[in-house]
FIFIKOL-183387 format. One line per field, with one value per residue (C-alpha): residue in three letters; residue number from 1; x, y, z. Coordinates in pm, 1 decimal, always signed. Layout:
N
residu: [ALA / ...];
num: [NUM / ...];
c1: [X / ...];
c2: [Y / ...];
c3: [Z / ...];
This chain:
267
residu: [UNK / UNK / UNK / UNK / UNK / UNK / UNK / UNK / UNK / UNK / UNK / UNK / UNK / UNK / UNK / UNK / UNK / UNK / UNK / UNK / UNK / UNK / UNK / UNK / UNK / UNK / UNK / UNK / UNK / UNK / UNK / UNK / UNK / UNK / UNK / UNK / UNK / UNK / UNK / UNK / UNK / UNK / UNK / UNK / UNK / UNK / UNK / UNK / UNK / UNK / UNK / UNK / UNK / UNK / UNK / UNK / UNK / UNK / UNK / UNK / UNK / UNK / UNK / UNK / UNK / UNK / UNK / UNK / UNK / UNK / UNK / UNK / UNK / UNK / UNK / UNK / UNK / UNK / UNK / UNK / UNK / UNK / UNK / UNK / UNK / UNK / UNK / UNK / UNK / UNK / UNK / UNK / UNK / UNK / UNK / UNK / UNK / UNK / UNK / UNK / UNK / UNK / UNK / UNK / UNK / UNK / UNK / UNK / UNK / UNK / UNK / UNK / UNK / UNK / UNK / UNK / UNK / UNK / UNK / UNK / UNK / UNK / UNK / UNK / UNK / UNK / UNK / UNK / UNK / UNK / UNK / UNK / UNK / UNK / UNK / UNK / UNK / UNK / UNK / UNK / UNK / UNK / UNK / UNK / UNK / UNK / UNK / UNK / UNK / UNK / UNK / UNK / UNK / UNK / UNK / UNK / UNK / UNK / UNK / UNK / UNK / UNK / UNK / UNK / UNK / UNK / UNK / UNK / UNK / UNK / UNK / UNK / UNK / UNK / UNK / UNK / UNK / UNK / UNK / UNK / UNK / UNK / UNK / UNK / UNK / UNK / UNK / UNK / UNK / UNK / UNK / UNK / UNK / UNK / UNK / UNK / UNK / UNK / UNK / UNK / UNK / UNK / UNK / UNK / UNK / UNK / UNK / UNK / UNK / UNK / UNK / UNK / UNK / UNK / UNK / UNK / UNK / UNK / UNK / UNK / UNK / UNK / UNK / UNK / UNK / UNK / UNK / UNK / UNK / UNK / UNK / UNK / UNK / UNK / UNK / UNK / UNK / UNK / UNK / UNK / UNK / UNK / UNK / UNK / UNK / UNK / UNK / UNK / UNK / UNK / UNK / UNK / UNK / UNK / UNK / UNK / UNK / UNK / UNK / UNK / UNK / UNK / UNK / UNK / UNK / UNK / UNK];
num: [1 / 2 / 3 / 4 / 5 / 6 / 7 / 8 / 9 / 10 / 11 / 12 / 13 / 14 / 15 / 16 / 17 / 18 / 19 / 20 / 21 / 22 / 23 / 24 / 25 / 26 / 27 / 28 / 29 / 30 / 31 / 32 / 33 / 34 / 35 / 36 / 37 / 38 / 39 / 40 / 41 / 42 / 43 / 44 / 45 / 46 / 47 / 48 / 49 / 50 / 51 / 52 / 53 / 54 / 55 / 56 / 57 / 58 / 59 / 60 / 61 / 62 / 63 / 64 / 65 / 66 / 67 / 68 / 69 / 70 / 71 / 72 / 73 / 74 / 75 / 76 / 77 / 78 / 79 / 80 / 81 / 82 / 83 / 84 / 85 / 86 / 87 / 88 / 89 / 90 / 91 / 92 / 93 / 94 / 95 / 96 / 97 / 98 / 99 / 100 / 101 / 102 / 103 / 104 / 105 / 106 / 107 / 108 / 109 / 110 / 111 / 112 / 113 / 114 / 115 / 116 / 117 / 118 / 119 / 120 / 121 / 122 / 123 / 124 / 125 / 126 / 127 / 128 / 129 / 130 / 131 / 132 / 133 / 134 / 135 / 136 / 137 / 138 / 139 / 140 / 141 / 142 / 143 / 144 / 145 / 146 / 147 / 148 / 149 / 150 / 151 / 152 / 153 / 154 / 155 / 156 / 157 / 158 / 159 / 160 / 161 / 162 / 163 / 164 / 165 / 166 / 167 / 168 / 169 / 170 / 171 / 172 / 173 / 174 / 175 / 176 / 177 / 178 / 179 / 180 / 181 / 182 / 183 / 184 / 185 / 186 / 187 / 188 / 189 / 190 / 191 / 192 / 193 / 194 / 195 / 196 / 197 / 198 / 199 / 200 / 201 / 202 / 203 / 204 / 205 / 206 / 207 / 208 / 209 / 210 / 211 / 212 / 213 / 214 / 215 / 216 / 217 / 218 / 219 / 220 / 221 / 222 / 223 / 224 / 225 / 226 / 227 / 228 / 229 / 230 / 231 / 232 / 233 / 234 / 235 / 236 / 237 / 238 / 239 / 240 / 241 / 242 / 243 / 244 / 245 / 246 / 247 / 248 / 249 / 250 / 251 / 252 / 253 / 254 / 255 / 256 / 257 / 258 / 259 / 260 / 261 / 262 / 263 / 264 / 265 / 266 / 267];
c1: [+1807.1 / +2095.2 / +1792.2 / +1656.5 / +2006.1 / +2032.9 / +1677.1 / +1815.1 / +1814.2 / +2179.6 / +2046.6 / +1903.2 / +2231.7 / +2329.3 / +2103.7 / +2284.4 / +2023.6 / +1683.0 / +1622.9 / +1895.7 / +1672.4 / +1937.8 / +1764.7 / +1430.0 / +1562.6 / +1673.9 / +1368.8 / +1223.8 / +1417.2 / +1328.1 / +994.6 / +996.2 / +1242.5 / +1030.2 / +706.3 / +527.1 / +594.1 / +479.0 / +170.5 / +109.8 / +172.3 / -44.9 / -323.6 / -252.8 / -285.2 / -629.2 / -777.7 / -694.5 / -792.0 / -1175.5 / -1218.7 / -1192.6 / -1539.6 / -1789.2 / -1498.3 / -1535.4 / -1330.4 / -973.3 / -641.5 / -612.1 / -215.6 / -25.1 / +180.0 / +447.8 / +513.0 / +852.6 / +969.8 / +610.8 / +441.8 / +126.7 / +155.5 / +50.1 / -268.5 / -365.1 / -155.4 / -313.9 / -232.0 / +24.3 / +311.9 / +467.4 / +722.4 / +899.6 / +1204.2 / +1365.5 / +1320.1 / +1373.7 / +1077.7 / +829.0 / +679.2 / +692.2 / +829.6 / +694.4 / +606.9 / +251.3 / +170.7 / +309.8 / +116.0 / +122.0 / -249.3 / -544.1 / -795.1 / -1017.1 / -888.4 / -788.3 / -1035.3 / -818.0 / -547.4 / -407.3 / -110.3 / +62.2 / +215.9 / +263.7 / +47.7 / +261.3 / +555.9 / +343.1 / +515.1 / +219.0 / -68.6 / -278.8 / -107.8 / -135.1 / -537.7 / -555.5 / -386.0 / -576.0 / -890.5 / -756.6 / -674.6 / -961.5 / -1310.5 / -1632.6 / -1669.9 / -1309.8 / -1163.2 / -800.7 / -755.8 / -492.3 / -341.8 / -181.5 / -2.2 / -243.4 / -264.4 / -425.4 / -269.4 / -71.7 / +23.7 / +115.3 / +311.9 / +474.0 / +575.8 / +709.2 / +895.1 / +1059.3 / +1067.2 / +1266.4 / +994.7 / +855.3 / +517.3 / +355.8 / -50.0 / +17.6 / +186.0 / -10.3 / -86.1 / +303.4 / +610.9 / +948.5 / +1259.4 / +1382.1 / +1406.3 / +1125.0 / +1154.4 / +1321.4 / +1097.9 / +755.0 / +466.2 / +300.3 / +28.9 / -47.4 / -345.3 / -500.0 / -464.2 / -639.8 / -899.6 / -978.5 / -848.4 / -906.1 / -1183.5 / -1380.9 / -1112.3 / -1033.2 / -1400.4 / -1437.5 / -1118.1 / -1179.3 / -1577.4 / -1533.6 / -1331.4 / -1545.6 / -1436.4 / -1611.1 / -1395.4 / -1191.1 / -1115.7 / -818.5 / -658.5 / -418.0 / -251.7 / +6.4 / +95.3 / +320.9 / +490.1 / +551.0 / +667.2 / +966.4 / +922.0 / +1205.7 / +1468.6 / +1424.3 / +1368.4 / +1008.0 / +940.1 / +673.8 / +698.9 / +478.5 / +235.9 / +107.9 / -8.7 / -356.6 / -361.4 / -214.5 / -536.2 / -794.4 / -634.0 / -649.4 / -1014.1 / -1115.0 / -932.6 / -1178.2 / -1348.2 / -1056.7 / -911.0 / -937.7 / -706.1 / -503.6 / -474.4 / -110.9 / -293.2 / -561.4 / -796.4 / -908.8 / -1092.6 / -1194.5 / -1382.4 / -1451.6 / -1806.8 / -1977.4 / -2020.8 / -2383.5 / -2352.8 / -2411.1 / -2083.6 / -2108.4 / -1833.5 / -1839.1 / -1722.8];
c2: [+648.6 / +918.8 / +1196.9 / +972.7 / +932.3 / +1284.9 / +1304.2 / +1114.8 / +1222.0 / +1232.5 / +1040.7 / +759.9 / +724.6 / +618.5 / +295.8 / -20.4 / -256.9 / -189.2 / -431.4 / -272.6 / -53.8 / +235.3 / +234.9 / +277.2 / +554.6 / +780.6 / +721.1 / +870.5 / +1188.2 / +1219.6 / +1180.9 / +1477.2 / +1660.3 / +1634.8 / +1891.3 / +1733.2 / +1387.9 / +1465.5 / +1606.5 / +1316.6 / +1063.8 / +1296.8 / +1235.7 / +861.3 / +869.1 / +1030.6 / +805.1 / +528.4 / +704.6 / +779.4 / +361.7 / +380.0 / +521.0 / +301.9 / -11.8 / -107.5 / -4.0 / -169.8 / -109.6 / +30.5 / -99.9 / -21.3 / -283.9 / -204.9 / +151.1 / +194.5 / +549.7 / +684.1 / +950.2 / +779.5 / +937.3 / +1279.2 / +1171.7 / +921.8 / +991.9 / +707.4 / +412.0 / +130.5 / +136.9 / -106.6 / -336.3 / -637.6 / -438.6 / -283.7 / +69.2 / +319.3 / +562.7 / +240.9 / +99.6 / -243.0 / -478.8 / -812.9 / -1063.5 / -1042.1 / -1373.4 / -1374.2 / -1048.1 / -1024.6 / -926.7 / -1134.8 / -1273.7 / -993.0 / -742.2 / -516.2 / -289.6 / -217.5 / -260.8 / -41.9 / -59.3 / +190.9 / -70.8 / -338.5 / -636.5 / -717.5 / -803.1 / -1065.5 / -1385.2 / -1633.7 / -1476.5 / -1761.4 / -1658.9 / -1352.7 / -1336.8 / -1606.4 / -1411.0 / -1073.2 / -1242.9 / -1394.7 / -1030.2 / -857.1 / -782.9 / -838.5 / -550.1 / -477.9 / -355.2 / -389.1 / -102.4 / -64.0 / +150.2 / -82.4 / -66.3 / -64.2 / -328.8 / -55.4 / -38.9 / +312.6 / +98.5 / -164.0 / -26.2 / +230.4 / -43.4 / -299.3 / -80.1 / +204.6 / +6.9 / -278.7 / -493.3 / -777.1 / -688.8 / -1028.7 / -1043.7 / -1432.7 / -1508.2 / -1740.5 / -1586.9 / -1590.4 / -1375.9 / -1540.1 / -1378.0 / -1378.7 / -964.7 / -791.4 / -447.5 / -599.3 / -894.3 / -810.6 / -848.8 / -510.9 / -730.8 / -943.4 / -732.9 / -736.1 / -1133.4 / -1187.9 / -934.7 / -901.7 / -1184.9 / -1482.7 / -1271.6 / -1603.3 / -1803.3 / -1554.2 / -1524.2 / -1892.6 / -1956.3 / -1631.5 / -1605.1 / -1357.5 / -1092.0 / -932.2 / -674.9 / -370.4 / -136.8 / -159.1 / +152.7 / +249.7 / +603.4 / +844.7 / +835.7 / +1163.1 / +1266.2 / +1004.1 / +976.2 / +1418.2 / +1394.5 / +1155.7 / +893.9 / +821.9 / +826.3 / +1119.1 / +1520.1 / +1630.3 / +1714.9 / +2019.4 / +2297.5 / +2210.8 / +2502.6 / +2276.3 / +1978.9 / +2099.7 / +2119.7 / +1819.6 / +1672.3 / +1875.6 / +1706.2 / +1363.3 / +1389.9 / +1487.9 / +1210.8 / +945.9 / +808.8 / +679.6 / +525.0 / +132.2 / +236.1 / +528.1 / +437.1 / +373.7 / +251.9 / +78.7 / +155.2 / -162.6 / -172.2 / -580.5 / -591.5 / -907.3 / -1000.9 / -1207.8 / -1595.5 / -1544.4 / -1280.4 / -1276.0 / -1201.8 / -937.8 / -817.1 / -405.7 / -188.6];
c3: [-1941.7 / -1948.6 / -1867.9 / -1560.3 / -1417.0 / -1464.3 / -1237.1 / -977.1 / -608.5 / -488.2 / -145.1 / -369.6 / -430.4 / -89.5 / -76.8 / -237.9 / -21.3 / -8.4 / +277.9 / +497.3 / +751.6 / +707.0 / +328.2 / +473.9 / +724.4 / +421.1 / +242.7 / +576.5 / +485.5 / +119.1 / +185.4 / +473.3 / +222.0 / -86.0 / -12.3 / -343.3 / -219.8 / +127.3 / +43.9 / -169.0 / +130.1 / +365.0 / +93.2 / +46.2 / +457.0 / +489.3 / +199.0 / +453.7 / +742.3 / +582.1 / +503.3 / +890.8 / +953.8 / +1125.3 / +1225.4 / +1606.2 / +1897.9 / +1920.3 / +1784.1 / +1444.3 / +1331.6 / +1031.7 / +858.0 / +688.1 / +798.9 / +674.6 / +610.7 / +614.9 / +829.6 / +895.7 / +1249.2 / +1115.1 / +1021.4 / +1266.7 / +1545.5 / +1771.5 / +1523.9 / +1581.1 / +1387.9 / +1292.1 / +1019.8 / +977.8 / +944.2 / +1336.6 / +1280.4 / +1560.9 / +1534.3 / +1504.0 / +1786.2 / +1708.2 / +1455.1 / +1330.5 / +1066.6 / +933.6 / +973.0 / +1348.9 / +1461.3 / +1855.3 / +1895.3 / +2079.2 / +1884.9 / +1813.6 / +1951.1 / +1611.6 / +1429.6 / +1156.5 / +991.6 / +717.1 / +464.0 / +191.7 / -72.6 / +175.0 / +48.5 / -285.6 / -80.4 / +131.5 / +77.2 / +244.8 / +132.5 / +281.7 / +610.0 / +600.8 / +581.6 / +820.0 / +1048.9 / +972.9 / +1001.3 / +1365.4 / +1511.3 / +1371.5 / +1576.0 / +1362.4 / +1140.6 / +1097.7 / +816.5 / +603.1 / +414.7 / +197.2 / -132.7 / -360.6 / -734.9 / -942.3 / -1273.5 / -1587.4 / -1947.8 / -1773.1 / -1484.7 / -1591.9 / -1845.5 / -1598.4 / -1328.5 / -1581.8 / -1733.1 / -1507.9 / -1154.7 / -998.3 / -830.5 / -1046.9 / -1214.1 / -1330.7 / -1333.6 / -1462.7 / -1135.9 / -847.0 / -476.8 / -353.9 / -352.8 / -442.0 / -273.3 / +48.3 / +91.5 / +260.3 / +60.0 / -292.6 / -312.4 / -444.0 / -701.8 / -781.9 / -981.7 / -668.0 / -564.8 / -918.2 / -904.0 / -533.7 / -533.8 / -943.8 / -1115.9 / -882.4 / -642.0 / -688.0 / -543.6 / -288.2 / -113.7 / -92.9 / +79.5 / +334.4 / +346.9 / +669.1 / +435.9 / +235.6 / -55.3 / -11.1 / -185.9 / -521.3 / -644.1 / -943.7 / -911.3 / -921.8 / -1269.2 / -1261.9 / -902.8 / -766.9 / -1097.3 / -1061.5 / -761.0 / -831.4 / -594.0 / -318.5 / -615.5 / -826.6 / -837.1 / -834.4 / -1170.4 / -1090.5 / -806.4 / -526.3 / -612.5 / -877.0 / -657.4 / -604.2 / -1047.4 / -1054.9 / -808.0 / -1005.4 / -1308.2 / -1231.0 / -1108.9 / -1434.2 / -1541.5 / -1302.9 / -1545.3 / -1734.0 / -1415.0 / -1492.7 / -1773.7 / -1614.0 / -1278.4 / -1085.6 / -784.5 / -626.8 / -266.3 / -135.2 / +157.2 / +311.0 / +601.7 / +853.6 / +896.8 / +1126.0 / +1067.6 / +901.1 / +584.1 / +262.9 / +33.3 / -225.6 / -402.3 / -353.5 / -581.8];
């Protein structure tokens, strides 16, 4: 523990309340500061930004946007939190989003859905908003033997895959299950797809084992120069195959169908 303290970033030092929006604000900074960690972000961004292809026209709206710089990538998208945050254009609850009925094409989120409190909600709510053919695509932490092991163990959020559909707290950043999407969309998929027949799984995909890990987060030093990011990419593609047990995180990709489908499970 004395070698991670020694590891830690002297602004992650400054945050005492992770649901004070001043904390988000100087994550902001890190994550601009931190050229490993930003190039990670801008790849986590354009994953999302390719489960966008073929959705209908609307409003494509990120939840949860925090500190990020989803703006780089998709400069069009609605921004937005539950948090006030000054370079955000909006700010609400997830299961109070101000949009017509059927007027989204997308939503997407960057470790947003393990904080949901109302998970039943929250999908009614997404299915509500979004047009036929609409997609939620989000990255998520991701439930492997590495993962698992690696969230339990070194981070602050709660990591239970025996927990139900619901997060306990009352803080929107320091309240959170990183096992929640394992349990909806692998665990209890059954359950899941007979409650919300429009939301269809498409996409369940473990990755990324090393880089977020290298880079140090929002709270510690990047532990390689940024020349070795591309390495560190090659490396962990090689690694693919061993993703259900390697992986940190998970793509998911749901998408709204009509009222006459067939649901499959994708992969």
């Amino acid at each position: 523990m004395r070698f991670l303290d020694s590891l830690k970033l002297p602004e992650a030092a400054l945050i005492n309340d992770l649901d004070d929006p001043q904390s988000t604000l100087i994550h902001r900074q890190i994550i601009r500061k931190k050229p490993f960690l930003k190039k990670l972000y801008m790849d986590f961004y354009r994953m999302l930004a390719g489960g966008l292809r073929g959705v209908p026209p609307g409003a494509v709206v990120e939840l949860g946007s925090g500190g990020g710089l989803i703006e780089d990538v998709l400069p069009r998208v609605i921004t937005s939190d539950i948090l006030f945050l000054p370079h955000l254009q909006i700010c609400f609850r997830v299961d109070q989003a101000p949009f017509k009925n059927g007027s989204v094409s997308a939503f997407v989120m960057l470790n947003v859905f393990h904080h949901v409190k109302d998970t039943q909600a929250f999908f009614e709510e997404m299915t509500r908003c979004l047009r036929p053919g609409g997609k939620i695509v989000m990255i998520e932490p991701a439930n492997s033997f590495w993962g698992r092991w690696v969230y339990q163990n070194f981070h602050h959020e709660t990591f239970d895959p025996s927990a139900g559909w619901g997060v306990e707290g009352e803080g929107a950043l320091s309240c959170g299950n990183g096992a929640l999407p394992w349990i909806v969309f692998q665990r209890d998929y059954g359950v899941f797809s007979r409650r919300y027949p429009r939301l269809v799984l498409k996409r369940f995909r473990p990755f990324g084992p090393l880089g977020y890990l290298l880079s140090g987060g929002v709270s510690f030093r990047q532990l390689l120069p940024t020349w070795g990011y591309p390495m560190i990419k090659a490396l962990e593609w090689l690694l693919s195959p061993l993703s259900p047990w390697l992986s940190m995180f998970y793509y998911i990709e749901l998408e709204k169908e009509g009222e006459n489908f067939k649901s499959v499970q994708g992969e």
